[in-house]
mmCIF entry with sequence, helices, sheets and N, C-alpha, C, O atoms, coordinates in Angstrom:
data_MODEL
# 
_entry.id   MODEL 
# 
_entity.id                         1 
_entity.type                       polymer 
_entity.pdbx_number_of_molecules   1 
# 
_entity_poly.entity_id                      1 
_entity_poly.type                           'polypeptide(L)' 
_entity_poly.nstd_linkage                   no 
_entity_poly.nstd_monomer                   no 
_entity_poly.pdbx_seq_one_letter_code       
;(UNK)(UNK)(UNK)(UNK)(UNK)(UNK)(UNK)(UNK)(UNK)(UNK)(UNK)(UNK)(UNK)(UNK)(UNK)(UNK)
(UNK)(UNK)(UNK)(UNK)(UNK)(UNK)(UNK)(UNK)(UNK)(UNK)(UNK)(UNK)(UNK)(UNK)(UNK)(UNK)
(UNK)(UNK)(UNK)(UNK)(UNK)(UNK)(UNK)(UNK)(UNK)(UNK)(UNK)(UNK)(UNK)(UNK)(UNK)(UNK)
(UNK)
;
_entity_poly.pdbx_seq_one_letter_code_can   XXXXXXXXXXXXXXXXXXXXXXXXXXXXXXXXXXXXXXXXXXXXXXXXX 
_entity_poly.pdbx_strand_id                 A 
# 
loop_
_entity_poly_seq.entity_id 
_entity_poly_seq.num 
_entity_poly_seq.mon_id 
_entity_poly_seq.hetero 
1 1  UNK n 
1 2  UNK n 
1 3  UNK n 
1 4  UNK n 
1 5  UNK n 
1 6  UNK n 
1 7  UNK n 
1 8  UNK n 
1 9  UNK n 
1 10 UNK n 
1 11 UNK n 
1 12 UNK n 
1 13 UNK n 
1 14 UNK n 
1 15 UNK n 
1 16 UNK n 
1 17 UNK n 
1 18 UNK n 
1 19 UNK n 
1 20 UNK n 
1 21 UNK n 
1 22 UNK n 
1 23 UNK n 
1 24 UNK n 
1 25 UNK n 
1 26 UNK n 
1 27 UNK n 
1 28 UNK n 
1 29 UNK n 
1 30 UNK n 
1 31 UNK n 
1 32 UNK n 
1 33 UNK n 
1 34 UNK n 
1 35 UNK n 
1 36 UNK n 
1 37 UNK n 
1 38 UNK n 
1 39 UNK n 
1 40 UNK n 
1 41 UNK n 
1 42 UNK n 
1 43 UNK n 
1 44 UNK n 
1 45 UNK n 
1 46 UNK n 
1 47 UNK n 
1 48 UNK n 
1 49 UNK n 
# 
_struct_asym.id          A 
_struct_asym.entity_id   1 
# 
loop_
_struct_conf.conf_type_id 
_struct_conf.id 
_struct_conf.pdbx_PDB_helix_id 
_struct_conf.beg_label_comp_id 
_struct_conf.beg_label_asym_id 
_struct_conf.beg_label_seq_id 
_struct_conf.pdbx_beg_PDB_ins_code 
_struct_conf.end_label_comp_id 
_struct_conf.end_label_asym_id 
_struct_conf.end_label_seq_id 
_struct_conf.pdbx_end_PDB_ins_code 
_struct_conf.beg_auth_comp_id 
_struct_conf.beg_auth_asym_id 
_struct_conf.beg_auth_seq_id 
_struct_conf.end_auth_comp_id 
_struct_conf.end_auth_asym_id 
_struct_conf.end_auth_seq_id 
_struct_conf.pdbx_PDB_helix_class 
_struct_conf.details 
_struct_conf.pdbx_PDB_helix_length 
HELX_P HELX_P1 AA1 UNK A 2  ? UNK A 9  ? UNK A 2  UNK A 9  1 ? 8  
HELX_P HELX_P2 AA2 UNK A 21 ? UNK A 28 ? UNK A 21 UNK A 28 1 ? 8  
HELX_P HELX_P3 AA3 UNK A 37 ? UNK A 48 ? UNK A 37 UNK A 48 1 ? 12 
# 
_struct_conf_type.id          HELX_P 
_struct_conf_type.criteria    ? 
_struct_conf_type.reference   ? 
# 
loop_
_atom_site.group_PDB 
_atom_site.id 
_atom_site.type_symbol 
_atom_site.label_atom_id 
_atom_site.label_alt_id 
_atom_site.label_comp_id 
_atom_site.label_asym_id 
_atom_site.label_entity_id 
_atom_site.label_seq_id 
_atom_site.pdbx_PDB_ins_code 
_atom_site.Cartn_x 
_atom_site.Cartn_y 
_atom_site.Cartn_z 
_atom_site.occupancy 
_atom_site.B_iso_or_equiv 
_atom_site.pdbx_formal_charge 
_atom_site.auth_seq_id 
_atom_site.auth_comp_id 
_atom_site.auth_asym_id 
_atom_site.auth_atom_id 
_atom_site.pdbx_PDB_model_num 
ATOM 1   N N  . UNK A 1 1  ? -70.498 39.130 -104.942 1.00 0.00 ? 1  UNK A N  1 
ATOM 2   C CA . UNK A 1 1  ? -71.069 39.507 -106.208 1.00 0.00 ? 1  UNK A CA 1 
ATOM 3   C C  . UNK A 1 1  ? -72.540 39.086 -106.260 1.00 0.00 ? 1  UNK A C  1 
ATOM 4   O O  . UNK A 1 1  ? -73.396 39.957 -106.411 1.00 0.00 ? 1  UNK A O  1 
ATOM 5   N N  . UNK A 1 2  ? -72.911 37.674 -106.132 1.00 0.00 ? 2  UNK A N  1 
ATOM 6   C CA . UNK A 1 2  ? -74.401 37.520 -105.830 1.00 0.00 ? 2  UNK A CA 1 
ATOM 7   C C  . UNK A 1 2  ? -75.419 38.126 -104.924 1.00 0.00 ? 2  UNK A C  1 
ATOM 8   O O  . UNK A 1 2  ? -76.592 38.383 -105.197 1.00 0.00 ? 2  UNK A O  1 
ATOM 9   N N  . UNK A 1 3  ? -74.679 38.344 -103.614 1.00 0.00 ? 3  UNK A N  1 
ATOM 10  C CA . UNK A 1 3  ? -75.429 39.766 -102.896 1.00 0.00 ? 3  UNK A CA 1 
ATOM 11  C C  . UNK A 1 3  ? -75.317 41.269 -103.488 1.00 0.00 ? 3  UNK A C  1 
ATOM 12  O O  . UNK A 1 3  ? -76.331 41.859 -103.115 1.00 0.00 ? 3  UNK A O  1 
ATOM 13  N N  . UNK A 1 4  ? -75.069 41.529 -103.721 1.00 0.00 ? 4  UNK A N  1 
ATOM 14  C CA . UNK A 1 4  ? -74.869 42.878 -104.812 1.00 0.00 ? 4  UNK A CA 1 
ATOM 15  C C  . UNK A 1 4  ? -75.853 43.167 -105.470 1.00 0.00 ? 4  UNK A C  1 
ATOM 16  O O  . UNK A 1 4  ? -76.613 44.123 -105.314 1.00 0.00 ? 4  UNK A O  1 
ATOM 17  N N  . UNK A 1 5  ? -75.892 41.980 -106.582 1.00 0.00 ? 5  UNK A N  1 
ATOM 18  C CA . UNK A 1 5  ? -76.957 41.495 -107.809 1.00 0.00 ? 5  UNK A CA 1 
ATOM 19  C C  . UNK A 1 5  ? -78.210 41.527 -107.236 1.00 0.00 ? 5  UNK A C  1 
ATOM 20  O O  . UNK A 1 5  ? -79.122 42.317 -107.479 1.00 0.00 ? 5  UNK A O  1 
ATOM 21  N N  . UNK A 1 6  ? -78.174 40.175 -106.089 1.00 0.00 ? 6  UNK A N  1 
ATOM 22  C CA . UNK A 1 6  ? -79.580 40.131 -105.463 1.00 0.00 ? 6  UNK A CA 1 
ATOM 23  C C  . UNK A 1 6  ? -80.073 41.201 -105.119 1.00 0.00 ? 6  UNK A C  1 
ATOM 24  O O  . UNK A 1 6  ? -81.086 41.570 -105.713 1.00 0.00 ? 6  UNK A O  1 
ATOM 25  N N  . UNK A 1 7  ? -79.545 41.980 -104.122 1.00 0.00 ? 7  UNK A N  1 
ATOM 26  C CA . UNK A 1 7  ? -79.774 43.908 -104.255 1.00 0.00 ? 7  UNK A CA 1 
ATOM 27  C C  . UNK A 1 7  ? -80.443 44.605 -105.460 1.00 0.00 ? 7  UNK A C  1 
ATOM 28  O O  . UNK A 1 7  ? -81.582 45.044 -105.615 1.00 0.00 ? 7  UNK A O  1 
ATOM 29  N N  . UNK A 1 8  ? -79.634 44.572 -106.058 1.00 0.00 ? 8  UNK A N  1 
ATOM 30  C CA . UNK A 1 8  ? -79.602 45.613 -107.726 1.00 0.00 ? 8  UNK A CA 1 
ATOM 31  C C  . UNK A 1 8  ? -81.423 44.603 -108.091 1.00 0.00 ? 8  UNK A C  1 
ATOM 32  O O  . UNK A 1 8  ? -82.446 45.211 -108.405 1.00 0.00 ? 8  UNK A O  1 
ATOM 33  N N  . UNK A 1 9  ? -81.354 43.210 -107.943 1.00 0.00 ? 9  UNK A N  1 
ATOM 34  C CA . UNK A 1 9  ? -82.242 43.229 -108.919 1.00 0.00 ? 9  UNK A CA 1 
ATOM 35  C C  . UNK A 1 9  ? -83.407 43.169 -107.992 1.00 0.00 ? 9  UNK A C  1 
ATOM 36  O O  . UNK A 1 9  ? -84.460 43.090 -108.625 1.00 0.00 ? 9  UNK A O  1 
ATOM 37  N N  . UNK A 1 10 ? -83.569 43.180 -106.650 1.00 0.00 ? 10 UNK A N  1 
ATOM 38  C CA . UNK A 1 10 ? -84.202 43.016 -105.432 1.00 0.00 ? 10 UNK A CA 1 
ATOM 39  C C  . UNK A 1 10 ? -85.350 41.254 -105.538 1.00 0.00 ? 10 UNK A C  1 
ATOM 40  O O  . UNK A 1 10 ? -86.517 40.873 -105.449 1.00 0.00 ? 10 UNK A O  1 
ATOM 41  N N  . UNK A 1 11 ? -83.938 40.738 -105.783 1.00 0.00 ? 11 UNK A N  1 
ATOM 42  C CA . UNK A 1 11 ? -84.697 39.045 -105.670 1.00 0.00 ? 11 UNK A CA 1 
ATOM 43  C C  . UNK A 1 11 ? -83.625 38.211 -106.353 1.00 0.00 ? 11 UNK A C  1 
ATOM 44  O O  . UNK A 1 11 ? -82.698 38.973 -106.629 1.00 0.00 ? 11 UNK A O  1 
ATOM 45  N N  . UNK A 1 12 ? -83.360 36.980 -106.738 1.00 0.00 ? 12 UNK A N  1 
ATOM 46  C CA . UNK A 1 12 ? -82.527 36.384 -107.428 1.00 0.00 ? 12 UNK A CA 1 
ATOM 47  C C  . UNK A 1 12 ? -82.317 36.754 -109.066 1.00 0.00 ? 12 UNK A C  1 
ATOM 48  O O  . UNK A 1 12 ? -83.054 36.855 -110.047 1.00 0.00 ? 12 UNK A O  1 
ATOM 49  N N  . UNK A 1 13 ? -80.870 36.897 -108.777 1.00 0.00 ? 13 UNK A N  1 
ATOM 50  C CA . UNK A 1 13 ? -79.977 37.285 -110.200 1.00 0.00 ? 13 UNK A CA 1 
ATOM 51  C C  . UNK A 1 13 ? -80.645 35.995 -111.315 1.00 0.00 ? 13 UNK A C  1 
ATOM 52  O O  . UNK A 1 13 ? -79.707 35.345 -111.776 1.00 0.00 ? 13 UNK A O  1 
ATOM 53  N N  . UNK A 1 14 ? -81.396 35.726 -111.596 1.00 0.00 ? 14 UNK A N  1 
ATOM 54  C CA . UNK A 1 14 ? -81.207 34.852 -112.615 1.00 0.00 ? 14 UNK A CA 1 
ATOM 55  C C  . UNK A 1 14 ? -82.336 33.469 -112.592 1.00 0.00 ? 14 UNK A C  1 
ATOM 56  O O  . UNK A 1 14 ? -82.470 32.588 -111.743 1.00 0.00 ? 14 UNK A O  1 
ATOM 57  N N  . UNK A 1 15 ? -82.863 33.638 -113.544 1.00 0.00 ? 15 UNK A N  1 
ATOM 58  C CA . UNK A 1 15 ? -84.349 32.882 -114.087 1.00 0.00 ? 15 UNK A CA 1 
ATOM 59  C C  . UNK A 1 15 ? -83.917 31.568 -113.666 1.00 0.00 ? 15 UNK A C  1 
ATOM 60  O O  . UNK A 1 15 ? -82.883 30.953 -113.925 1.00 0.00 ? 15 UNK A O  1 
ATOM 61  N N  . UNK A 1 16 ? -85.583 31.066 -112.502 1.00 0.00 ? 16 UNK A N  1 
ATOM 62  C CA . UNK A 1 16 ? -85.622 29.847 -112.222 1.00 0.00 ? 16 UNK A CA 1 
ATOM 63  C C  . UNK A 1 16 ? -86.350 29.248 -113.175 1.00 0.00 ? 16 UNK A C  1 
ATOM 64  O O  . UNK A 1 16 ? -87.138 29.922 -113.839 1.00 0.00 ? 16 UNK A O  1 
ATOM 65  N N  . UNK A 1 17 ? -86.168 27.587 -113.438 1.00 0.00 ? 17 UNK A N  1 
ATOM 66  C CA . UNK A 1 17 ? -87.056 27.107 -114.357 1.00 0.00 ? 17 UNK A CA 1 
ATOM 67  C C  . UNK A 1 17 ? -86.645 25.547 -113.864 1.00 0.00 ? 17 UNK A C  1 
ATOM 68  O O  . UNK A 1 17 ? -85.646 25.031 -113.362 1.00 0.00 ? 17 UNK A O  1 
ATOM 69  N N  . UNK A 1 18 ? -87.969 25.091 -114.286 1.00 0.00 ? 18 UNK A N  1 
ATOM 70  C CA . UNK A 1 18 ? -88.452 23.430 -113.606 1.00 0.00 ? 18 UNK A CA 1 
ATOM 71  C C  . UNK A 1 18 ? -87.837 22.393 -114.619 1.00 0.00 ? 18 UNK A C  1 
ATOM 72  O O  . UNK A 1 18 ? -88.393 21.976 -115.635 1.00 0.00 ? 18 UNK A O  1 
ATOM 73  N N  . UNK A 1 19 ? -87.145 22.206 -114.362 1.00 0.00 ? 19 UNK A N  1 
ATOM 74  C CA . UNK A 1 19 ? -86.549 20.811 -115.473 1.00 0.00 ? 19 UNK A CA 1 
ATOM 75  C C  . UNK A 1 19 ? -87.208 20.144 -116.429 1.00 0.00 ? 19 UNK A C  1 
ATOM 76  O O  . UNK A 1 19 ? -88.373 20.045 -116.046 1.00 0.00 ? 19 UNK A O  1 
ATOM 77  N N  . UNK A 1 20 ? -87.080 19.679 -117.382 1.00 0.00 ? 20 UNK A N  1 
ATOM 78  C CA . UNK A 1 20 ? -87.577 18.945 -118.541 1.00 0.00 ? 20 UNK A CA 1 
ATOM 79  C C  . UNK A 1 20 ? -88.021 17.815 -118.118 1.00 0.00 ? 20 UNK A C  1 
ATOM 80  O O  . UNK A 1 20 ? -87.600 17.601 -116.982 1.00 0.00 ? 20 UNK A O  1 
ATOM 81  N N  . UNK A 1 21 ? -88.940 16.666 -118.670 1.00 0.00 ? 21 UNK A N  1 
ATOM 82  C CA . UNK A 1 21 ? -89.445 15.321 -118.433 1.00 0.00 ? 21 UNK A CA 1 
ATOM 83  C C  . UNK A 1 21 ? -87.849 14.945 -118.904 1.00 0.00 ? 21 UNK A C  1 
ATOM 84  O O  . UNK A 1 21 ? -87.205 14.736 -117.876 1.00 0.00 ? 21 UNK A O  1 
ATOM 85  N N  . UNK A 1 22 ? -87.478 14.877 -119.435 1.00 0.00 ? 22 UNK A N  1 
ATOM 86  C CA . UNK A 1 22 ? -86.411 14.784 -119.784 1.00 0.00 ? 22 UNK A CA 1 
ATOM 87  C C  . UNK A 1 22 ? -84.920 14.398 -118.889 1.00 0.00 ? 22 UNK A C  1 
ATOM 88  O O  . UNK A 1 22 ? -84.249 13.370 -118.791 1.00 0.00 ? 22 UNK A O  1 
ATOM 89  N N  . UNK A 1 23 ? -84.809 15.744 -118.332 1.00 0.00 ? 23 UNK A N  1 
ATOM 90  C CA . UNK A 1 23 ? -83.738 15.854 -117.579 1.00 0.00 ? 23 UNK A CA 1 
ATOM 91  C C  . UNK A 1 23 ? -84.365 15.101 -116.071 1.00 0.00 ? 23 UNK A C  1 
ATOM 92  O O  . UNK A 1 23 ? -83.770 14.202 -115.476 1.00 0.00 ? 23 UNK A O  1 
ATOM 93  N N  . UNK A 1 24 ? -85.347 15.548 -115.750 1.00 0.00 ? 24 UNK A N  1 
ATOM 94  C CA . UNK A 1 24 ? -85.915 15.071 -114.614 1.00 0.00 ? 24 UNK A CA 1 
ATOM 95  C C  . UNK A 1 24 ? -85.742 13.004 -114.722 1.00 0.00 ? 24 UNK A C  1 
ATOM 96  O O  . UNK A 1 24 ? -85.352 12.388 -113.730 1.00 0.00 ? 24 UNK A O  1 
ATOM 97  N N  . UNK A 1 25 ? -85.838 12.809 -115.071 1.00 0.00 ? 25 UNK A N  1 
ATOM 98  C CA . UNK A 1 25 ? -85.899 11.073 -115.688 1.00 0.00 ? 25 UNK A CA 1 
ATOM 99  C C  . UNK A 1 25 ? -84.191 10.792 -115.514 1.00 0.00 ? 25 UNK A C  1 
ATOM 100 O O  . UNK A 1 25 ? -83.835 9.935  -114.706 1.00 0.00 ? 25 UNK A O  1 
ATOM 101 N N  . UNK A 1 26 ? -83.182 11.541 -116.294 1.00 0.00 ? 26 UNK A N  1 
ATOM 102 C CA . UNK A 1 26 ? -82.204 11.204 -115.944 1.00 0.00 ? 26 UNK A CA 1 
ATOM 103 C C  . UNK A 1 26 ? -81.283 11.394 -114.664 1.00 0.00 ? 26 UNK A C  1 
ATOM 104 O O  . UNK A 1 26 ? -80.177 10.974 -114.324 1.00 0.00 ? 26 UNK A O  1 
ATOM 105 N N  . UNK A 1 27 ? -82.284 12.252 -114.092 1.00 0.00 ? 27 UNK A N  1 
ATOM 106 C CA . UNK A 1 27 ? -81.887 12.448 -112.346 1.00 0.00 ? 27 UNK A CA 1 
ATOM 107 C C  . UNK A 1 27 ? -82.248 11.767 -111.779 1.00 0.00 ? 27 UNK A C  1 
ATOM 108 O O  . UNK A 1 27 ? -81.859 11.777 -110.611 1.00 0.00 ? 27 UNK A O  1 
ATOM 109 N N  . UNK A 1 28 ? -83.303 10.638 -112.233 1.00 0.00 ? 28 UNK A N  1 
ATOM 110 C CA . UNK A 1 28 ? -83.862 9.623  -111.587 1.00 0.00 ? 28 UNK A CA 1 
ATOM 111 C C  . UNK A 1 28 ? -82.780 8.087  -111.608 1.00 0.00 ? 28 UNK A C  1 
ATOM 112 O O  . UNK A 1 28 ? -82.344 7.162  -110.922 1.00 0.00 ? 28 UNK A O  1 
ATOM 113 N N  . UNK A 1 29 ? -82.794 8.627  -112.793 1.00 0.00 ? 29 UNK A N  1 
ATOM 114 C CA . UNK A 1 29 ? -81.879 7.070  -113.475 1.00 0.00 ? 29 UNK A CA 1 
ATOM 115 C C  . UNK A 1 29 ? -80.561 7.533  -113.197 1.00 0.00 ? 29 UNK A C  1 
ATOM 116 O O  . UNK A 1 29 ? -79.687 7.130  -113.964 1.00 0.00 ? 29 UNK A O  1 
ATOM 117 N N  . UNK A 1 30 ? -80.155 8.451  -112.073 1.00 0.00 ? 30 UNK A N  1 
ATOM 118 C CA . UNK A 1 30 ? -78.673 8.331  -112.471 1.00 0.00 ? 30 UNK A CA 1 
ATOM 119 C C  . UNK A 1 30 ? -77.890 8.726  -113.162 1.00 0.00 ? 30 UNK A C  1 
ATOM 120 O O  . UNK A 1 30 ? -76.770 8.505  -112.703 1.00 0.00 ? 30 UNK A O  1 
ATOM 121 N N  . UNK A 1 31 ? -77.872 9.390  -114.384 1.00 0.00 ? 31 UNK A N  1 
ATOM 122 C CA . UNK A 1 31 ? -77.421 9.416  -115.209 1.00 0.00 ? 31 UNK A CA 1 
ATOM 123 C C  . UNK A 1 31 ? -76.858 10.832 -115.620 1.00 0.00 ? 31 UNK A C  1 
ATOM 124 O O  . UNK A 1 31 ? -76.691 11.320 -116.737 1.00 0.00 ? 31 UNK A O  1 
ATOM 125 N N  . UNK A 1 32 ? -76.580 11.414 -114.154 1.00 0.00 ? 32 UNK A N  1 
ATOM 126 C CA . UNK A 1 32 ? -76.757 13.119 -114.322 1.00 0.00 ? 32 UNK A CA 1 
ATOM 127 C C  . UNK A 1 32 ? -75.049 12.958 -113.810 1.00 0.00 ? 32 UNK A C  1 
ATOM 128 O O  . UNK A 1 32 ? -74.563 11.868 -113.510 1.00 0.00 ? 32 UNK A O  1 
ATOM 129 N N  . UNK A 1 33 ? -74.277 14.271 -113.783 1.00 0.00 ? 33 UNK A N  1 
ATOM 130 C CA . UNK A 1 33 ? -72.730 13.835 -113.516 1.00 0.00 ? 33 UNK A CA 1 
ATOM 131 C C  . UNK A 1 33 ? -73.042 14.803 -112.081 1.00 0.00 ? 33 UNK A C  1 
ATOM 132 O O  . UNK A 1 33 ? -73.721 15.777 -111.758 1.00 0.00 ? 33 UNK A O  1 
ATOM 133 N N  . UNK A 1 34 ? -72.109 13.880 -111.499 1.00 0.00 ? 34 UNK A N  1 
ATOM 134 C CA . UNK A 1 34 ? -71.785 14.558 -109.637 1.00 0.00 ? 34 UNK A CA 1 
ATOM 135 C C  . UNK A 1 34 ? -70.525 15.379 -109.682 1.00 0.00 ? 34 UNK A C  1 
ATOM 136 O O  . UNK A 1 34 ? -69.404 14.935 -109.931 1.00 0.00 ? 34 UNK A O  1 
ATOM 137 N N  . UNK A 1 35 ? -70.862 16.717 -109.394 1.00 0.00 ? 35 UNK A N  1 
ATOM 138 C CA . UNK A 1 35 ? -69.560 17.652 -109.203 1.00 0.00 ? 35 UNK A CA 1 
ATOM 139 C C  . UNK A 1 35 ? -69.537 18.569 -107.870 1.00 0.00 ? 35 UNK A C  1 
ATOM 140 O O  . UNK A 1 35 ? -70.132 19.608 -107.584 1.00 0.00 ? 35 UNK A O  1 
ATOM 141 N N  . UNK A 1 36 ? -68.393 17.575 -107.007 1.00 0.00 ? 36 UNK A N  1 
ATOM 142 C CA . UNK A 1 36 ? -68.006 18.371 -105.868 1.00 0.00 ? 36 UNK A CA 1 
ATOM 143 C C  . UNK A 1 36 ? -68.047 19.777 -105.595 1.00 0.00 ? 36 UNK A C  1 
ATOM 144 O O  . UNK A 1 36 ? -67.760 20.341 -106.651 1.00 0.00 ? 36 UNK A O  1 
ATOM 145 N N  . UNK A 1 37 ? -68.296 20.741 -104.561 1.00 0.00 ? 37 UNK A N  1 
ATOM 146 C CA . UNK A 1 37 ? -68.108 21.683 -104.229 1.00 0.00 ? 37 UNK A CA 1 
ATOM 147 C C  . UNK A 1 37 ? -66.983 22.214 -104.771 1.00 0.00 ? 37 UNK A C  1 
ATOM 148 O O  . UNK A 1 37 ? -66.894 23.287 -105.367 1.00 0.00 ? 37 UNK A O  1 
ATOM 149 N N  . UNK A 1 38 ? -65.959 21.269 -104.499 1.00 0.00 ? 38 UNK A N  1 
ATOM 150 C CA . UNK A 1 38 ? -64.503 21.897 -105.142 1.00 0.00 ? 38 UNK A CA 1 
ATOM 151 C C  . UNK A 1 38 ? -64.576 22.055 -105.629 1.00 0.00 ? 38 UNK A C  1 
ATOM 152 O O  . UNK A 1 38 ? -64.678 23.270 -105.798 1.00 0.00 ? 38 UNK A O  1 
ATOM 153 N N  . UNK A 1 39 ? -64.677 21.051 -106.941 1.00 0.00 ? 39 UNK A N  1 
ATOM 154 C CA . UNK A 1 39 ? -64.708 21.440 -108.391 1.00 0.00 ? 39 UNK A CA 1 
ATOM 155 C C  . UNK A 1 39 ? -65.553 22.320 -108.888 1.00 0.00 ? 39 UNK A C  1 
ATOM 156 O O  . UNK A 1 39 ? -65.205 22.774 -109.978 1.00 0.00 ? 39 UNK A O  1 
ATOM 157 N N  . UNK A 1 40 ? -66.737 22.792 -108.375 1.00 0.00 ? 40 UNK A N  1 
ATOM 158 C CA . UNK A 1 40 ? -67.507 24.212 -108.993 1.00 0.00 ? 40 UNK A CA 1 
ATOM 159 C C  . UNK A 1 40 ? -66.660 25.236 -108.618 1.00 0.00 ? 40 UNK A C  1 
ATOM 160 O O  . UNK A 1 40 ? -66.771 26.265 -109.284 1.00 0.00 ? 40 UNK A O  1 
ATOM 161 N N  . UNK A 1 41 ? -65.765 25.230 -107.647 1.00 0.00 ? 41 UNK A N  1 
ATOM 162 C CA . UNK A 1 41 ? -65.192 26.242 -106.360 1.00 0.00 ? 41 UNK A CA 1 
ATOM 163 C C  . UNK A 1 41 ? -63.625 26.708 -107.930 1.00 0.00 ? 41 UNK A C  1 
ATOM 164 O O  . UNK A 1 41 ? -63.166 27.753 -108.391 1.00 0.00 ? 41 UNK A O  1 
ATOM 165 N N  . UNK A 1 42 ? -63.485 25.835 -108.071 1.00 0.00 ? 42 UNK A N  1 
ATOM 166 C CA . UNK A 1 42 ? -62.450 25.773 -108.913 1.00 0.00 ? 42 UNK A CA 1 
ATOM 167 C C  . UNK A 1 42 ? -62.383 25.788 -110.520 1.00 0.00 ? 42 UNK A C  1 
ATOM 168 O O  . UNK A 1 42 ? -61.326 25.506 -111.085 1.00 0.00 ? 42 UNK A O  1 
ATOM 169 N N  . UNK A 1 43 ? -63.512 26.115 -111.219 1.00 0.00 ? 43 UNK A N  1 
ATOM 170 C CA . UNK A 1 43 ? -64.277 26.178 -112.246 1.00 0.00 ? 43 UNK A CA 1 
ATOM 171 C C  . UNK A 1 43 ? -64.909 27.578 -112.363 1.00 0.00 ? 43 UNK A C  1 
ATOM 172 O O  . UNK A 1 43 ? -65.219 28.043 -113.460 1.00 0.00 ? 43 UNK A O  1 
ATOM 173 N N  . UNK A 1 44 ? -65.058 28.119 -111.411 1.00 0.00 ? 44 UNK A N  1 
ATOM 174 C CA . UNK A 1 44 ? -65.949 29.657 -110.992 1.00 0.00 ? 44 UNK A CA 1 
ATOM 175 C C  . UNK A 1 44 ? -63.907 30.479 -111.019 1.00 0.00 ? 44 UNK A C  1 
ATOM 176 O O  . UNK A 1 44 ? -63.651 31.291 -111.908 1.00 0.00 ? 44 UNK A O  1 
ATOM 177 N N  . UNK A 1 45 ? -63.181 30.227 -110.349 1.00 0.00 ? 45 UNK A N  1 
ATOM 178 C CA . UNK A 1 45 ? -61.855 30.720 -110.328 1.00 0.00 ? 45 UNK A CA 1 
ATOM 179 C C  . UNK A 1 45 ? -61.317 30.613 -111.373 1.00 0.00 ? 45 UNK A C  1 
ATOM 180 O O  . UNK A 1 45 ? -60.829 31.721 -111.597 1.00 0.00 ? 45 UNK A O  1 
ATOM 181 N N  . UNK A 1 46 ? -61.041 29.799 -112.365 1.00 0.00 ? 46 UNK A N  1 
ATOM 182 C CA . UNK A 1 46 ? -61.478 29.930 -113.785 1.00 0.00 ? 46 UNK A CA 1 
ATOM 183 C C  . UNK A 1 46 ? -61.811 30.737 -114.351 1.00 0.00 ? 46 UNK A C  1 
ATOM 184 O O  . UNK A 1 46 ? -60.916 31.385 -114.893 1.00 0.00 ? 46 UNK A O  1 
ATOM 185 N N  . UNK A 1 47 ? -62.643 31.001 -114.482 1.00 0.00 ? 47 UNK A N  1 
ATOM 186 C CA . UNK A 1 47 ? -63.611 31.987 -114.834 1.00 0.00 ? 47 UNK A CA 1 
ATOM 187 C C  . UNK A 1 47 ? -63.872 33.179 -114.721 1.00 0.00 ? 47 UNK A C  1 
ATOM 188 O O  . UNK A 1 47 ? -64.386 33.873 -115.599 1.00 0.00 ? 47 UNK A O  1 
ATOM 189 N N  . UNK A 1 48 ? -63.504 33.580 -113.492 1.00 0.00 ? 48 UNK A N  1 
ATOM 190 C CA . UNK A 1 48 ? -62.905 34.988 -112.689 1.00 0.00 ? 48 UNK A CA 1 
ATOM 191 C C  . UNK A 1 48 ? -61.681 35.481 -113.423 1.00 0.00 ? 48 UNK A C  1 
ATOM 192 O O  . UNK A 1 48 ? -61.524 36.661 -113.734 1.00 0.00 ? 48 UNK A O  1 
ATOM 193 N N  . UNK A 1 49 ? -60.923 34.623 -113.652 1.00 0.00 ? 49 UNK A N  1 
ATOM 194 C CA . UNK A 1 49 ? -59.195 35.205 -113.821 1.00 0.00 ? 49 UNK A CA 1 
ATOM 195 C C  . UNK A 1 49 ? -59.232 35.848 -115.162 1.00 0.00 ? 49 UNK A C  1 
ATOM 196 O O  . UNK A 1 49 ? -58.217 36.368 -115.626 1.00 0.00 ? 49 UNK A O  1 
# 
């Protein structure tokens, strides 16, 4: 589906943007949550169904 898109839109499906002072600070400190491959893998299947 993302190659498709990338096609159709001839570059990435979907707006990049640079993080906040904000968010950036709490990626520093840690404070951001860690989610396995799986669990996106299994969250996207979800989502599909």
């Amino acid at each position: 589906m993302f190659l498709v898109q990338s096609v159709l839109e001839r570059g990435l499906p979907f707006e990049m943007k640079i993080p906040n002072d904000e968010t950036m600070n709490e990626i520093r400190e840690g404070k951001t949550e860690k989610v396995s491959f799986d669990e996106l893998q299994k969250e996207a299947k979800k989502c599909l169904a």
